[in-house]
C-alpha positions as CSV (number, residue, x, y, z in Angstrom):
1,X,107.7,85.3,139.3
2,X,106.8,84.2,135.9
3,X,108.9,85.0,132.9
4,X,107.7,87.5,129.9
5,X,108.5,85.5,126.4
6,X,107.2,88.1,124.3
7,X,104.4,91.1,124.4
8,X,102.1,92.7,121.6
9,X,101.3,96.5,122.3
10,X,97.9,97.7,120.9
11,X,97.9,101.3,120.5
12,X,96.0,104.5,119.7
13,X,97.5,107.3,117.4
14,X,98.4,110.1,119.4
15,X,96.6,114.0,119.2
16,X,95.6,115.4,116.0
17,X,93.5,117.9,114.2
18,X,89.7,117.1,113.7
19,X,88.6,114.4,112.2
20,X,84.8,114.1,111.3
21,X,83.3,110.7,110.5
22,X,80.0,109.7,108.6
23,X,77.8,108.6,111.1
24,X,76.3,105.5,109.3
25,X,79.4,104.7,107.3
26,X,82.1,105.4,109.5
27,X,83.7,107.4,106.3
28,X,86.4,109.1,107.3
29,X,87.5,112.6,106.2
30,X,90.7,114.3,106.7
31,X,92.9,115.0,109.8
32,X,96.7,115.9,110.6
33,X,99.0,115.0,113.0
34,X,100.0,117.3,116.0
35,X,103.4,117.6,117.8
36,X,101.0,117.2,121.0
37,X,100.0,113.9,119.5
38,X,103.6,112.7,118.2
39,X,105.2,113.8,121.8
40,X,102.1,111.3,123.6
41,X,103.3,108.6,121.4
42,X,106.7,109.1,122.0
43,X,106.2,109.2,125.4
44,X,104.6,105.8,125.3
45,X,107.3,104.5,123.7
46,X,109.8,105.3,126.4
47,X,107.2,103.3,128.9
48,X,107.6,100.3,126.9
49,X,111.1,100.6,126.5
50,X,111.6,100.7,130.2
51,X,109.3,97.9,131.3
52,X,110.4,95.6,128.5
53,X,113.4,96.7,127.3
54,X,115.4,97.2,130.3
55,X,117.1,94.3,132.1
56,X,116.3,95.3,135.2
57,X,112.8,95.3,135.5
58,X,110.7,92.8,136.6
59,X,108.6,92.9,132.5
60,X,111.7,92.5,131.0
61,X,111.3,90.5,127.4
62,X,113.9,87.4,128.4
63,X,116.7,87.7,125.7
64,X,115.3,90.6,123.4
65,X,118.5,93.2,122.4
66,X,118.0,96.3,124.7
67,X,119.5,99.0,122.7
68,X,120.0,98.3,119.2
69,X,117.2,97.0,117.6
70,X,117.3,93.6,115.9
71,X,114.2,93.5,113.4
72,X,114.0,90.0,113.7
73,X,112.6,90.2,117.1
74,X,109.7,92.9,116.6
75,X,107.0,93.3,113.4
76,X,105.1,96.4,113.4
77,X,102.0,96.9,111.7
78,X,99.9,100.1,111.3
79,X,96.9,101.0,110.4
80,X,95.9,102.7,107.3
81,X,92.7,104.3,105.5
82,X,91.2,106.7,107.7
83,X,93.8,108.3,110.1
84,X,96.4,106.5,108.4
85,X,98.3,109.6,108.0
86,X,98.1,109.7,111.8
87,X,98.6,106.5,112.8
88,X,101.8,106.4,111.1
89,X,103.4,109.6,112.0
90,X,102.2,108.1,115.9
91,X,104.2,104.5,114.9
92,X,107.3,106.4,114.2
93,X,106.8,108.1,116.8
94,X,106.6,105.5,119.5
95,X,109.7,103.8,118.1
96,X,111.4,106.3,118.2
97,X,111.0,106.4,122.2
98,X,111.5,102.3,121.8
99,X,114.4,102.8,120.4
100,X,116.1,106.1,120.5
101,X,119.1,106.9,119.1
102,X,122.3,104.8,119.4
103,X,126.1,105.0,119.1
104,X,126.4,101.6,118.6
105,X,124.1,101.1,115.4
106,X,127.3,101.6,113.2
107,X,128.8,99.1,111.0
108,X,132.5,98.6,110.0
109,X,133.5,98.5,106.3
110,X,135.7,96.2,104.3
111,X,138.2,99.7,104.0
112,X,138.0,99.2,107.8
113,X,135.7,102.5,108.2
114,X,133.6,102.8,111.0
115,X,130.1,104.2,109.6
116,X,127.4,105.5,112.5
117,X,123.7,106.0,111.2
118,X,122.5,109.2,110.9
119,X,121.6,111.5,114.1
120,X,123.9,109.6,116.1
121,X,122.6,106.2,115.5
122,X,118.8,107.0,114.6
123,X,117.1,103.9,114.5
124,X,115.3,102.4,111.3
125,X,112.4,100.0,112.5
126,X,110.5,98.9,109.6
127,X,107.0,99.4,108.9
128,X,104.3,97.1,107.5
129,X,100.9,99.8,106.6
130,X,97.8,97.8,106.7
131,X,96.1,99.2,103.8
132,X,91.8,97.7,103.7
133,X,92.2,97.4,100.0
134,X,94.0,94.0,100.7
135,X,94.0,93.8,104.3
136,X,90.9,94.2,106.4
137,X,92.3,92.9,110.0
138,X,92.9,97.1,111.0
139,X,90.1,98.5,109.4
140,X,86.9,96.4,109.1
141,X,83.8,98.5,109.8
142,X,83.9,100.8,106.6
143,X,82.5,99.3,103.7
144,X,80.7,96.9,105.1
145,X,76.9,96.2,104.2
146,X,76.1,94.3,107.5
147,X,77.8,96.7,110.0
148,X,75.9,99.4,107.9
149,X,72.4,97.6,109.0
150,X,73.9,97.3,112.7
151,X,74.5,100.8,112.7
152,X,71.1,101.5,111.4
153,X,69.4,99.1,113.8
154,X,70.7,100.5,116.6
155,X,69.7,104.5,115.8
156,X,66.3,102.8,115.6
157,X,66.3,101.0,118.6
158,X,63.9,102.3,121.3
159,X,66.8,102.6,123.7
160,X,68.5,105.4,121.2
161,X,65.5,107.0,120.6
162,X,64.9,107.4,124.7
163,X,68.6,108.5,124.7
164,X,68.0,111.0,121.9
165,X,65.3,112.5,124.3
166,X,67.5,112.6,126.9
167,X,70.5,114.4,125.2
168,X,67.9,117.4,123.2
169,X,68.9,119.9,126.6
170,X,72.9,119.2,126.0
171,X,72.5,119.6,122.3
172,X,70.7,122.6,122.2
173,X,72.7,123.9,124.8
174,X,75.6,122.9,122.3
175,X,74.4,124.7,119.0
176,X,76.5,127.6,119.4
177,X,80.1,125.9,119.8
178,X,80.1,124.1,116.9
179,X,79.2,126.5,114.2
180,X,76.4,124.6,112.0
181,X,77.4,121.3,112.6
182,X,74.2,118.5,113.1
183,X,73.5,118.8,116.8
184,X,72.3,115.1,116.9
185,X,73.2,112.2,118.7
186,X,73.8,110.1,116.0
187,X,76.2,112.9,115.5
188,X,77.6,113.0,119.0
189,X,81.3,111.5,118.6
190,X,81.5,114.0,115.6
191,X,80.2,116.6,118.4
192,X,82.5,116.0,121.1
193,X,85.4,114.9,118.6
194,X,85.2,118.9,117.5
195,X,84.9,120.6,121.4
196,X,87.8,118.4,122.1
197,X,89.8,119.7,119.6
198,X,88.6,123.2,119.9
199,X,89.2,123.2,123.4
200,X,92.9,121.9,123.0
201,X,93.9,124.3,120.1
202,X,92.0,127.1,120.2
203,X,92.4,129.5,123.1
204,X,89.7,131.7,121.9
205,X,87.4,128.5,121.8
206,X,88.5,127.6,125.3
207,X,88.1,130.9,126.9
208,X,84.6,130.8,125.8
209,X,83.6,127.2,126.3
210,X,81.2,126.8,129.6
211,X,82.6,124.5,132.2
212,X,81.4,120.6,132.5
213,X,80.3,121.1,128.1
214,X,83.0,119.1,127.1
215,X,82.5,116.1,130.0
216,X,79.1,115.6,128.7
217,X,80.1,116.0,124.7
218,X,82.6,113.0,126.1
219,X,79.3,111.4,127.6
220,X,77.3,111.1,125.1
221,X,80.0,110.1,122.8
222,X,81.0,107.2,124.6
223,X,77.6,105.9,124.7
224,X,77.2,106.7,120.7
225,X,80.9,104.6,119.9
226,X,79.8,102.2,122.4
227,X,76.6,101.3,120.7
228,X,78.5,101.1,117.6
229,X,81.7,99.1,118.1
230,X,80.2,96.8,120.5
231,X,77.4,93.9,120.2
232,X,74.7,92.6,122.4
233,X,75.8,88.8,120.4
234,X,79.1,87.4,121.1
235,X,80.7,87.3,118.0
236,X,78.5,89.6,116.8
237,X,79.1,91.9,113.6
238,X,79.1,95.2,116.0
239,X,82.5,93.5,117.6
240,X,84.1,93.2,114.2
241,X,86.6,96.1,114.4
242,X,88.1,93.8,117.4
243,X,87.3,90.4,115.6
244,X,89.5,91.0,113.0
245,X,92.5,92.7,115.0
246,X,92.2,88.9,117.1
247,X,93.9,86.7,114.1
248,X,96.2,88.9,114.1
249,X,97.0,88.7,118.2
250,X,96.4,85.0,117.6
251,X,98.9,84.7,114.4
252,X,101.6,87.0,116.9
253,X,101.1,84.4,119.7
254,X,102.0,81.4,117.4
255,X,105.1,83.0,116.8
256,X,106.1,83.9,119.6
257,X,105.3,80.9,122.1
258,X,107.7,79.0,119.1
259,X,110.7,78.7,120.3
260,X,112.6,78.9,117.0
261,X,110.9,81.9,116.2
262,X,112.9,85.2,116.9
263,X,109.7,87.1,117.1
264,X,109.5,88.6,120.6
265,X,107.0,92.1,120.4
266,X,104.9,93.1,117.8
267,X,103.2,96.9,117.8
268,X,99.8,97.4,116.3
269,X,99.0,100.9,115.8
270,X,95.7,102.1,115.3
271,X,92.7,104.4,116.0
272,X,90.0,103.8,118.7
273,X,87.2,101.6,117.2
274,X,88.8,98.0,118.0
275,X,89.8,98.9,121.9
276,X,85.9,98.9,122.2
277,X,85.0,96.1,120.1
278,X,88.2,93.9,121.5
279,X,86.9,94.8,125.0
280,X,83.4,93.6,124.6
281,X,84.4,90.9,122.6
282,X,86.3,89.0,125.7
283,X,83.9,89.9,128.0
284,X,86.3,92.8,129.4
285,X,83.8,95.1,130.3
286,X,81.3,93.2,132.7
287,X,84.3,94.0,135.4
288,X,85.5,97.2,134.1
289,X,82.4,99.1,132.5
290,X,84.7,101.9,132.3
291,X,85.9,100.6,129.6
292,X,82.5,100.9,127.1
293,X,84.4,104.8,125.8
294,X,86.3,105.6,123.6
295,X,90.0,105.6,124.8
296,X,92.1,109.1,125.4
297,X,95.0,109.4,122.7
298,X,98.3,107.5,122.9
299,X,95.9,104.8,124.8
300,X,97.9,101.5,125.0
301,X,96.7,97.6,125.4
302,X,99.8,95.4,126.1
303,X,98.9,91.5,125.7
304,X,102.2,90.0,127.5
305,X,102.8,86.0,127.0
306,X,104.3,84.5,130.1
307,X,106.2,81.4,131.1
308,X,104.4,79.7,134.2
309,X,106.9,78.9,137.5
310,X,107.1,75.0,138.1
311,X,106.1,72.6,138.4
312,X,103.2,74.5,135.9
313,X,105.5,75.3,132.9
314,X,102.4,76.1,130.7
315,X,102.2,79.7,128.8
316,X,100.0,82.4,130.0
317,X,98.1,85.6,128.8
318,X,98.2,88.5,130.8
319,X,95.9,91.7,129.7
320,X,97.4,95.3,131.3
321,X,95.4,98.9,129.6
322,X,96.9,102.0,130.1
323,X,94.4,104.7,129.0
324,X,96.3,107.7,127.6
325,X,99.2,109.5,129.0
326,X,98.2,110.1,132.2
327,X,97.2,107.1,134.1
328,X,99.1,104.0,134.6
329,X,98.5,99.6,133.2
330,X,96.1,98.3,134.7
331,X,95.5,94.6,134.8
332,X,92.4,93.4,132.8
333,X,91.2,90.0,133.1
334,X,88.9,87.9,130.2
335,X,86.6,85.7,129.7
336,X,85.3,85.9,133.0
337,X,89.1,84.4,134.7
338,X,90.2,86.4,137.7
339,X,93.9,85.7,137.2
340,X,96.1,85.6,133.8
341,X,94.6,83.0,131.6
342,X,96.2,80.0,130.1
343,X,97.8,80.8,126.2
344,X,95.6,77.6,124.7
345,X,92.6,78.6,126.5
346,X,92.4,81.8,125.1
347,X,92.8,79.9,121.6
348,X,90.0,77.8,121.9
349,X,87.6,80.8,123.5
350,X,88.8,83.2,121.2
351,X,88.0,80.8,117.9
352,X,84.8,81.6,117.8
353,X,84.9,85.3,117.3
354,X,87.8,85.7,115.1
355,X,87.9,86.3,111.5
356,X,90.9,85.1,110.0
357,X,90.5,86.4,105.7
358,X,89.6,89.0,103.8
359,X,87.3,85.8,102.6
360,X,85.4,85.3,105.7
361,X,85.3,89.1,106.0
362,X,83.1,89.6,103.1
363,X,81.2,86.7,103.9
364,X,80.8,88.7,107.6
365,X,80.2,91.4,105.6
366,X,78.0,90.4,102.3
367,X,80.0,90.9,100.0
368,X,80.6,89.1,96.5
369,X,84.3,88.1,96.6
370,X,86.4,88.2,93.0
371,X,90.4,87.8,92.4
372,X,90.2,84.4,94.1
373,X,88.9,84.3,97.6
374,X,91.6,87.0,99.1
375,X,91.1,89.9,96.9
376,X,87.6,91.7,97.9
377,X,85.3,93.3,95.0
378,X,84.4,96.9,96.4
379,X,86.8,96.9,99.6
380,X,87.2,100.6,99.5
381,X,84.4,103.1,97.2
382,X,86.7,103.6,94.1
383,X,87.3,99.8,93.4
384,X,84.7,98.5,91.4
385,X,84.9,101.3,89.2
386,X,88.4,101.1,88.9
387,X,88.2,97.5,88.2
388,X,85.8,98.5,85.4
389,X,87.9,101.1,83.5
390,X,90.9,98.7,84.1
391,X,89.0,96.6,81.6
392,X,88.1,98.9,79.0
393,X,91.7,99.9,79.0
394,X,92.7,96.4,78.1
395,X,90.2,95.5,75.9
396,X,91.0,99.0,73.8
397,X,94.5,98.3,73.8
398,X,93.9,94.7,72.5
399,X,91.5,96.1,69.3
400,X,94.5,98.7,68.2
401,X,97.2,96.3,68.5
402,X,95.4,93.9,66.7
403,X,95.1,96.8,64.1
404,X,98.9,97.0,64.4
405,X,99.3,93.8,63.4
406,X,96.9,93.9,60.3
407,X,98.8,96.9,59.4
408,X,102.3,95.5,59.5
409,X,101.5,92.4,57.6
410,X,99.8,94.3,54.5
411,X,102.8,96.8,54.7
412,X,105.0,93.4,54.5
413,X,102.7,92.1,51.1
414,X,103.5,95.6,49.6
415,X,106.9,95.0,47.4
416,X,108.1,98.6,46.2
417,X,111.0,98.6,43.3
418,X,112.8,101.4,42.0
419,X,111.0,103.6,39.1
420,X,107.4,103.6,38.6
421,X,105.6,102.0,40.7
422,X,103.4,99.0,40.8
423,X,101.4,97.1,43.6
424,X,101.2,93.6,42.9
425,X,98.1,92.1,45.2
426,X,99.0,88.6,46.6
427,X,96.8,85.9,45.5
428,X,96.2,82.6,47.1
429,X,97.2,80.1,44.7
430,X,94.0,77.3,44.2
431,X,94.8,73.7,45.0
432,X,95.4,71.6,41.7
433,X,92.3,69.9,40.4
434,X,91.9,66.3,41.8
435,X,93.1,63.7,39.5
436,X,89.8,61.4,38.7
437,X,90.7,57.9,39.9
438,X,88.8,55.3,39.6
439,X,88.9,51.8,40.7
């Protein structure tokens, strides 16, 4: 049996309140976490902790510390922007089933006092947020001029508009659950995203809702996310929410296949749009066509690295998706392989898709880059502006201190004596006359 060195978890917030997107920008409005959504992540945590965590079982991580955590040997990184608020409270979550509370994360004093964290050993894992003002690998799709013009491509495609004929009896059928919002499909994963949340919340709404609506909301949604966060192109810019979460699956890998590097699992938490993209991307979904949808919460990817049995001693990549809570990892297989592909393979295929930089991302993208080549002009609405009145500050501020200045050095010239007064102007003494020399 081969021998798990390390494993990176991709996974999807848990439950939360609605959350409407712009459907040619991908804008994203506001949404809240649920205790239904942070019990799902949870919940997935405790799966990981018991297939990789625990000694016994045949996915154990070889040498990673079971109970308490040693940060060394696992990053996190979470998405933020849209959702962020989500996809955070779902990290914590998910730890905190990794890694539950533990007597033994205590420490003993110089006074030779024995100190327990908090809640019985509550566990601190830290945290990097992936904010796309200066990092675009979680969130790649908004404000980006190309993707725009795939998105609007593909509303006017022929096959959309056939779909759009196809979908008028569902969303007129549909008008009078969603209470004035566009009954479209372009607006379908807003649609569905609504009954779905409706129809989990509100018991009212459910009561009321007639049976098979919300399948065929879910229908037409998955063919509406599909279209967008997927490409006919390999390497095409409809892959790109998956293209940029590569580099950093890539960058995890060469850590963790190096031996003197502690790094043994990484967690990427984030929203649904690269599970489609990352799918398509490595050819996933020519064998598992299930997969063109958008995944149920608390959906999890797990990317394991594994040590081959000799006399083949090379690494491996082995792909297992677990879509939401109620279904068990199933083993995926990439570009076209029908058994766990080899680590350097997967390299080279994968080179040709990936964006590595904020820099190649606006070049993706068209974008003008400024700050250097890792610092993007316009990355979210608010920066060029911003930029702007940055400027204006500093160029005001310059003008009155120069005026400061001025000010001081007159007050300086200015000699004030006891009685009445007199101000005595400073003159500039001339040069003496040159002496006429002649030879």
């Amino acid at each position: 049996m081969t021998k798990v060195l390390g494993a990176i978890v991709i996974a999807r917030s848990g439950d939360r309140t609605h959350f409407h997107q712009e459907p040619r920008t991908y804008k994203g409005g506001n949404t809240e976490t649920t205790a239904l959504g942070e019990a799902q992540s949870y919940q997935l945590g405790q799966l990981i902790r018991n297939l990789y965590l625990n000694p016994s079982s045949a996915s154990y991580i070889d040498g990673m510390h079971p109970d308490v955590v040693d940060n060394k040997e696992i990053k996190v990184r979470v998405k933020a922007g849209a959702e962020g608020t989500v996809v955070f409270d779902s990290a914590i979550a998910f730890l905190q089933g990794m890694y539950p509370p533990n007597p033994k994360n205590k420490i003993e004093l110089a006074n030779d006092t024995t100190v327990t964290a908090p809640l019985n050993g509550y566990q601190y894992v830290p945290v990097e947020t992936v904010e796309p003002v200066n990092d675009r690998s979680l969130e790649s799709w908004t404000d980006c001029p190309t993707f725009e013009r795939h998105v609007a491509q593909f509303y006017a495609s022929e096959e959309f508009k056939k779909k759009e004929r196809e979908a008028e009896p569902f969303f007129r059928a549909v008008r009078d659950f969603v209470f004035g919002r566009p009954t479209t499909l372009q607006n379908a994963a807003n649609i569905y995203d609504y009954i779905q949340t409706e129809l989990t919340y509100n018991k009212t709404f459910a009561h009321r809702l007639p049976p098979k609506m919300v399948e065929q909301a879910r229908y037409w949604a998955d063919y509406h996310e599909n279209g967008i966060f997927s490409d006919k192109e390999p390497s095409g810019v409809g892959n790109i929410a998956g293209r940029t979460m590569l580099h950093t699956i890539l960058t995890a890998f060469e850590r963790i296949s190096f031996n003197d590097d502690p790094l043994q699992f990484m967690l990427v938490e984030t929203s649904y749009h690269p599970f489609i993209s990352f799918f398509n991307e490595v050819a996933v979904t020519k064998e598992h066509p299930e997969l063109k949808a958008i995944p149920n919460f608390a959906s999890a990817l797990v990317i394991e690295l594994r040590r081959g049995n000799p006399p083949d001693l090379r690494d491996f990549v082995r792909f297992k998706f677990k879509n939401g809570t109620d279904s068990d990892f199933k083993t995926l297989y990439v570009y076209g392989h029908h058994a766990d592909i080899p680590l350097t393979e997967f390299i080279y295929k994968s080179k040709g898709g990936v964006i590595t930089s904020n820099r190649q991302w606006a070049e993706v993208c068209g974008r003008r880059r400024s700050f250097g080549a890792e610092i993007l002009e316009g990355a979210t609405g608010g920066n060029t502006i911003l930029g702007f009145a940055l400027a204006v500050v500093s160029l005001f501020a310059i003008v009155v201190m120069s005026k400061f200045v001025k000010k001081v050095r007159n007050t300086r010239r200015t000699v004030r004596l006891e009685g009445e007064e007199t101000y005595i102007n400073p003159t500039v003494n001339k040069p003496a006359e040159k002496a006429d020399i002649r030879v």
